[in-house]
N, C-alpha and C positions, 0 to 999 in steps of 0.2 A: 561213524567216521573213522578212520583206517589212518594210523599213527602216521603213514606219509600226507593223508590227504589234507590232514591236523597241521604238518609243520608246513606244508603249500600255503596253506592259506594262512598263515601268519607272517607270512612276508612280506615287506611290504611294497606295493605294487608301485612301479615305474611311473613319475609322471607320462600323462600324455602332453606333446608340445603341439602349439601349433605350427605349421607349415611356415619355415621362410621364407618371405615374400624376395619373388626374382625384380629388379628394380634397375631402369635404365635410365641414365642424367644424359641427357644432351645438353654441350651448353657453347659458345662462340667463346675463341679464345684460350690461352694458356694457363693464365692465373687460375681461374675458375677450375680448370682441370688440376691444377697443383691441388689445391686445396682441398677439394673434394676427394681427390687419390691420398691425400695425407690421412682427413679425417676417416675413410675405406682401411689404409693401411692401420690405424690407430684402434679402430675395434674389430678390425679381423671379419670384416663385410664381404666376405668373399662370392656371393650372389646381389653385387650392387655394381652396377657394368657402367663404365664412363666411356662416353664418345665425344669428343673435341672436333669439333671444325673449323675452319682458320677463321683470325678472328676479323677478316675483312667479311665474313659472314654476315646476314642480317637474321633479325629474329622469324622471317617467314621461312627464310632457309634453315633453322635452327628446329622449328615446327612438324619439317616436311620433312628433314633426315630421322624425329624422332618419328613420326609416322610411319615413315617406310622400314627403320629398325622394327616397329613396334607388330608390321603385318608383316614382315620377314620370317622374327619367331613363331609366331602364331599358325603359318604355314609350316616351319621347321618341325612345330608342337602335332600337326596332323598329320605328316608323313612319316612322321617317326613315333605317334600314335604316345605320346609324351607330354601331358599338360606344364610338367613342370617345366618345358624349353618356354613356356611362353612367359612374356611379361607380366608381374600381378600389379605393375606401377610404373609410369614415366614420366621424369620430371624435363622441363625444358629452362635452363635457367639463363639469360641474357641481359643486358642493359637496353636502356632506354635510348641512349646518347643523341644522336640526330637522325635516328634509323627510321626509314620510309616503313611504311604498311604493320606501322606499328599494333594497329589497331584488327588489323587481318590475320595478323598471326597469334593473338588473344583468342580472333574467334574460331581459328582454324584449331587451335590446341583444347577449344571447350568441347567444340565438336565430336571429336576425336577422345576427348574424357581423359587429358592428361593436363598433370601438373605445371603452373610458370611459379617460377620466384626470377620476381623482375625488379633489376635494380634501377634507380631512378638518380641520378643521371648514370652512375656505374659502378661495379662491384666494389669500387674501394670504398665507399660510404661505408659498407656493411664493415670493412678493416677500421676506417676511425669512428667506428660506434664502440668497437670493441676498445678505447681511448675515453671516449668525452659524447657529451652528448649532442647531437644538430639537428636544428630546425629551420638555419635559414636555409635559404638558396644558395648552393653552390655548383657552379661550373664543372666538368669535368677534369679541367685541367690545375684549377685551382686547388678541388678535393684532392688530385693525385700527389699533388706537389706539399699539401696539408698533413698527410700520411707519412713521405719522406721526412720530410724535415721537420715535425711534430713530433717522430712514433718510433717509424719505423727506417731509419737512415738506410741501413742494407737495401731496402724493398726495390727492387727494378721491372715490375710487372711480373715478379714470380716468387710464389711462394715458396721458401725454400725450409729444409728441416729447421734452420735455428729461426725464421720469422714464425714458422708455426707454435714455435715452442712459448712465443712473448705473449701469441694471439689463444694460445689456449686456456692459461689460467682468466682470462677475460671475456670469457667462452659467455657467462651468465649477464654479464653486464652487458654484452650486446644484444644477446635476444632481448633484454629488459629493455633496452632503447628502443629496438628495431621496435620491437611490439607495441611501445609508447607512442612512439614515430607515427602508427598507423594509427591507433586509438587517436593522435590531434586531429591528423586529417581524417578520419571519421566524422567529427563532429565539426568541421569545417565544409564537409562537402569532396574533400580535394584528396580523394583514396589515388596512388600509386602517383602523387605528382612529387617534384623534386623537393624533401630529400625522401625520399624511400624505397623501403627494401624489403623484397620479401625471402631474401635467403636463409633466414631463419625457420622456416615452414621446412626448405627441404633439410636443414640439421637437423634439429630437432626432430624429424621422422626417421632418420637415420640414426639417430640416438635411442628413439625408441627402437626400430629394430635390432640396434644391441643390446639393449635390456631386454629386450625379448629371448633373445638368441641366449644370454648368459645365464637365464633360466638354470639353477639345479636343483636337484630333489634333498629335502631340508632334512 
Protein backbone atom coordinates (compact mmCIF):
# COMPACT_ATOMS: atom_id res chain seq x y z
CA UNK A 1 0.00 0.00 0.00
CA UNK A 2 1.44 3.33 -1.18
CA UNK A 3 1.85 6.13 1.68
CA UNK A 4 -1.16 8.10 -0.11
CA UNK A 5 -3.33 5.00 -0.37
CA UNK A 6 -2.52 4.53 3.63
CA UNK A 7 -3.62 8.06 4.67
CA UNK A 8 -6.99 7.51 2.12
CA UNK A 9 -7.96 5.08 3.84
CA UNK A 10 -7.87 6.34 7.29
CA UNK A 11 -10.16 8.91 6.88
CA UNK A 12 -12.84 8.70 8.05
CA UNK A 13 -15.74 8.18 5.66
CA UNK A 14 -18.87 10.56 5.38
CA UNK A 15 -21.97 9.31 6.60
CA UNK A 16 -24.38 8.12 4.15
CA UNK A 17 -27.98 10.03 4.74
CA UNK A 18 -31.01 9.01 3.81
CA UNK A 19 -32.99 10.97 1.35
CA UNK A 20 -35.46 13.65 2.61
CA UNK A 21 -38.65 12.94 2.34
CA UNK A 22 -40.65 15.67 0.00
CA UNK A 23 -44.09 16.10 2.17
CA UNK A 24 -47.32 17.89 1.33
CA UNK A 25 -50.10 19.02 4.25
CA UNK A 26 -53.21 20.06 2.84
CA UNK A 27 -55.50 21.15 5.28
CA UNK A 28 -59.04 23.77 5.45
CA UNK A 29 -58.49 26.87 7.17
CA UNK A 30 -55.94 29.37 8.61
CA UNK A 31 -55.08 28.27 12.04
CA UNK A 32 -54.00 24.92 10.98
CA UNK A 33 -51.77 26.63 8.17
CA UNK A 34 -50.20 29.05 10.99
CA UNK A 35 -49.17 26.21 12.90
CA UNK A 36 -47.95 23.92 10.87
CA UNK A 37 -45.78 26.91 8.81
CA UNK A 38 -44.56 27.84 12.48
CA UNK A 39 -43.61 24.36 13.39
CA UNK A 40 -41.77 24.11 9.13
CA UNK A 41 -40.25 27.40 10.18
CA UNK A 42 -39.05 26.13 13.64
CA UNK A 43 -36.92 23.10 12.30
CA UNK A 44 -35.91 24.38 9.16
CA UNK A 45 -38.40 21.76 7.01
CA UNK A 46 -37.64 23.33 4.03
CA UNK A 47 -39.06 20.16 1.57
CA UNK A 48 -42.47 20.11 3.71
CA UNK A 49 -44.97 22.22 1.41
CA UNK A 50 -48.23 23.52 3.00
CA UNK A 51 -51.41 24.17 0.92
CA UNK A 52 -54.43 26.03 2.70
CA UNK A 53 -57.79 26.11 1.22
CA UNK A 54 -60.49 28.53 2.53
CA UNK A 55 -61.83 27.14 5.47
CA UNK A 56 -65.56 27.07 4.18
CA UNK A 57 -63.85 24.01 2.49
CA UNK A 58 -65.11 20.55 3.34
CA UNK A 59 -62.80 17.48 3.99
CA UNK A 60 -63.77 15.88 0.32
CA UNK A 61 -62.48 19.07 -1.00
CA UNK A 62 -59.43 18.91 1.26
CA UNK A 63 -58.86 15.12 -0.31
CA UNK A 64 -59.32 15.99 -3.94
CA UNK A 65 -56.86 19.32 -3.94
CA UNK A 66 -54.43 16.99 -2.07
CA UNK A 67 -54.79 14.44 -4.86
CA UNK A 68 -54.63 16.58 -7.66
CA UNK A 69 -51.30 18.30 -5.97
CA UNK A 70 -50.14 14.84 -5.41
CA UNK A 71 -50.50 13.58 -9.44
CA UNK A 72 -49.43 17.23 -10.50
CA UNK A 73 -45.78 16.46 -9.12
CA UNK A 74 -45.63 13.08 -10.04
CA UNK A 75 -46.20 14.27 -13.68
CA UNK A 76 -43.82 17.43 -13.08
CA UNK A 77 -41.35 14.24 -11.64
CA UNK A 78 -41.71 12.59 -15.43
CA UNK A 79 -41.22 15.32 -17.54
CA UNK A 80 -38.57 16.64 -15.96
CA UNK A 81 -37.31 12.99 -15.52
CA UNK A 82 -36.76 14.07 -11.51
CA UNK A 83 -38.00 11.54 -8.85
CA UNK A 84 -37.25 13.94 -6.37
CA UNK A 85 -40.28 16.61 -7.64
CA UNK A 86 -42.55 13.99 -6.55
CA UNK A 87 -44.28 13.52 -3.37
CA UNK A 88 -42.80 10.83 -0.79
CA UNK A 89 -45.89 11.86 1.66
CA UNK A 90 -49.24 13.70 1.97
CA UNK A 91 -51.06 14.56 4.78
CA UNK A 92 -54.65 15.78 4.62
CA UNK A 93 -55.56 17.44 8.02
CA UNK A 94 -59.32 18.85 8.82
CA UNK A 95 -61.99 18.73 11.40
CA UNK A 96 -64.77 16.78 11.84
CA UNK A 97 -67.34 19.85 12.76
CA UNK A 98 -70.70 19.17 10.86
CA UNK A 99 -69.00 18.43 7.50
CA UNK A 100 -71.06 16.36 4.93
CA UNK A 101 -69.23 13.10 3.19
CA UNK A 102 -67.34 12.99 5.94
CA UNK A 103 -66.92 9.43 5.61
CA UNK A 104 -66.09 9.68 1.51
CA UNK A 105 -63.29 11.72 1.95
CA UNK A 106 -61.59 8.94 4.59
CA UNK A 107 -62.12 6.75 1.80
CA UNK A 108 -61.12 8.66 -0.91
CA UNK A 109 -57.75 9.69 1.02
CA UNK A 110 -57.02 5.69 1.82
CA UNK A 111 -57.47 4.97 -1.66
CA UNK A 112 -55.22 7.30 -2.84
CA UNK A 113 -52.53 6.11 0.15
CA UNK A 114 -52.37 9.52 2.07
CA UNK A 115 -52.31 10.58 5.44
CA UNK A 116 -55.68 12.26 7.63
CA UNK A 117 -55.09 13.76 11.20
CA UNK A 118 -58.67 14.50 11.87
CA UNK A 119 -59.72 16.58 14.62
CA UNK A 120 -63.04 15.70 16.25
CA UNK A 121 -64.99 18.19 16.81
CA UNK A 122 -61.93 20.77 15.67
CA UNK A 123 -58.31 21.60 15.78
CA UNK A 124 -58.57 23.63 18.97
CA UNK A 125 -58.97 20.30 20.99
CA UNK A 126 -55.53 19.36 19.90
CA UNK A 127 -54.59 23.43 21.58
CA UNK A 128 -56.41 22.61 25.02
CA UNK A 129 -54.69 19.26 25.19
CA UNK A 130 -51.65 20.94 25.10
CA UNK A 131 -53.39 22.76 28.82
CA UNK A 132 -55.48 19.93 30.56
CA UNK A 133 -56.68 16.78 29.80
CA UNK A 134 -60.57 15.86 27.86
CA UNK A 135 -62.61 13.39 27.59
CA UNK A 136 -65.97 14.69 27.70
CA UNK A 137 -67.94 15.90 24.92
CA UNK A 138 -67.54 19.07 23.74
CA UNK A 139 -69.02 21.47 21.21
CA UNK A 140 -67.07 23.22 18.85
CA UNK A 141 -68.00 26.51 20.14
CA UNK A 142 -67.58 25.67 23.61
CA UNK A 143 -63.93 24.11 23.21
CA UNK A 144 -63.17 27.43 21.17
CA UNK A 145 -64.31 29.69 23.87
CA UNK A 146 -62.42 26.95 26.58
CA UNK A 147 -59.04 27.86 24.92
CA UNK A 148 -59.56 31.73 25.05
CA UNK A 149 -60.54 32.11 28.24
CA UNK A 150 -58.76 29.11 30.02
CA UNK A 151 -55.29 29.39 27.98
CA UNK A 152 -54.86 31.15 25.53
CA UNK A 153 -56.64 34.95 25.99
CA UNK A 154 -54.69 36.38 22.72
CA UNK A 155 -55.95 33.33 20.47
CA UNK A 156 -58.43 34.68 17.68
CA UNK A 157 -58.36 31.69 15.19
CA UNK A 158 -54.56 32.30 14.46
CA UNK A 159 -51.70 31.04 15.58
CA UNK A 160 -49.44 33.69 16.03
CA UNK A 161 -45.48 33.68 17.03
CA UNK A 162 -46.11 34.57 20.91
CA UNK A 163 -49.35 31.70 21.06
CA UNK A 164 -46.83 29.30 19.55
CA UNK A 165 -44.25 30.16 21.86
CA UNK A 166 -47.00 29.09 25.34
CA UNK A 167 -47.89 25.97 23.08
CA UNK A 168 -44.39 24.77 22.56
CA UNK A 169 -42.98 23.88 25.88
CA UNK A 170 -46.28 21.79 26.16
CA UNK A 171 -45.57 20.32 22.93
CA UNK A 172 -45.10 16.56 24.99
CA UNK A 173 -48.05 16.78 27.06
CA UNK A 174 -50.29 16.94 24.34
CA UNK A 175 -49.20 14.11 22.32
CA UNK A 176 -49.35 12.27 25.77
CA UNK A 177 -53.15 13.26 25.76
CA UNK A 178 -53.90 13.07 22.21
CA UNK A 179 -52.45 9.58 22.22
CA UNK A 180 -54.36 8.60 25.58
CA UNK A 181 -57.49 10.15 24.03
CA UNK A 182 -57.27 7.39 21.39
CA UNK A 183 -56.07 4.46 23.48
CA UNK A 184 -59.83 5.24 25.70
CA UNK A 185 -61.65 5.16 22.64
CA UNK A 186 -59.88 2.20 21.59
CA UNK A 187 -61.12 0.05 24.11
CA UNK A 188 -64.48 1.72 24.00
CA UNK A 189 -65.16 0.90 20.40
CA UNK A 190 -65.51 4.76 19.60
CA UNK A 191 -61.89 5.46 17.42
CA UNK A 192 -62.06 9.35 16.07
CA UNK A 193 -65.48 10.28 17.99
CA UNK A 194 -65.64 13.61 19.91
CA UNK A 195 -62.97 14.41 21.75
CA UNK A 196 -60.34 13.42 19.31
CA UNK A 197 -57.36 14.13 17.37
CA UNK A 198 -55.22 12.88 15.39
CA UNK A 199 -52.74 15.88 14.84
CA UNK A 200 -50.28 14.41 16.69
CA UNK A 201 -49.36 11.71 13.98
CA UNK A 202 -48.57 14.41 11.54
CA UNK A 203 -46.07 16.42 14.33
CA UNK A 204 -44.46 13.98 15.43
CA UNK A 205 -43.55 12.66 11.62
CA UNK A 206 -42.31 16.08 11.19
CA UNK A 207 -40.30 15.92 14.24
CA UNK A 208 -38.99 12.84 13.00
CA UNK A 209 -38.01 14.24 9.82
CA UNK A 210 -36.06 16.87 11.76
CA UNK A 211 -34.17 14.41 13.56
CA UNK A 212 -33.55 12.87 10.74
CA UNK A 213 -32.35 15.76 8.68
CA UNK A 214 -30.07 17.06 11.82
CA UNK A 215 -28.10 13.94 11.44
CA UNK A 216 -24.19 14.61 11.93
CA UNK A 217 -21.16 12.70 11.61
CA UNK A 218 -20.05 11.98 15.37
Amino acid sequence: MTPLRRKRSLRRRRPRLQPRPRILVVMEGATEADYVNLIRREERLRLVEIVSIPEAGVPKTVVEVAVEEMRKAARDARRMRDDNLKYDEVWCVFDVDEHPDLAAAKDQARANGLHVAISNPCFELWLLLHFQDQSAHLHRDVLRRRCTDDHLPSYAKRITDEIYAVLAPRYADAVRRATALDAWHATRGTEGENPSTRVYKLTERLAEVAKSQDFREP
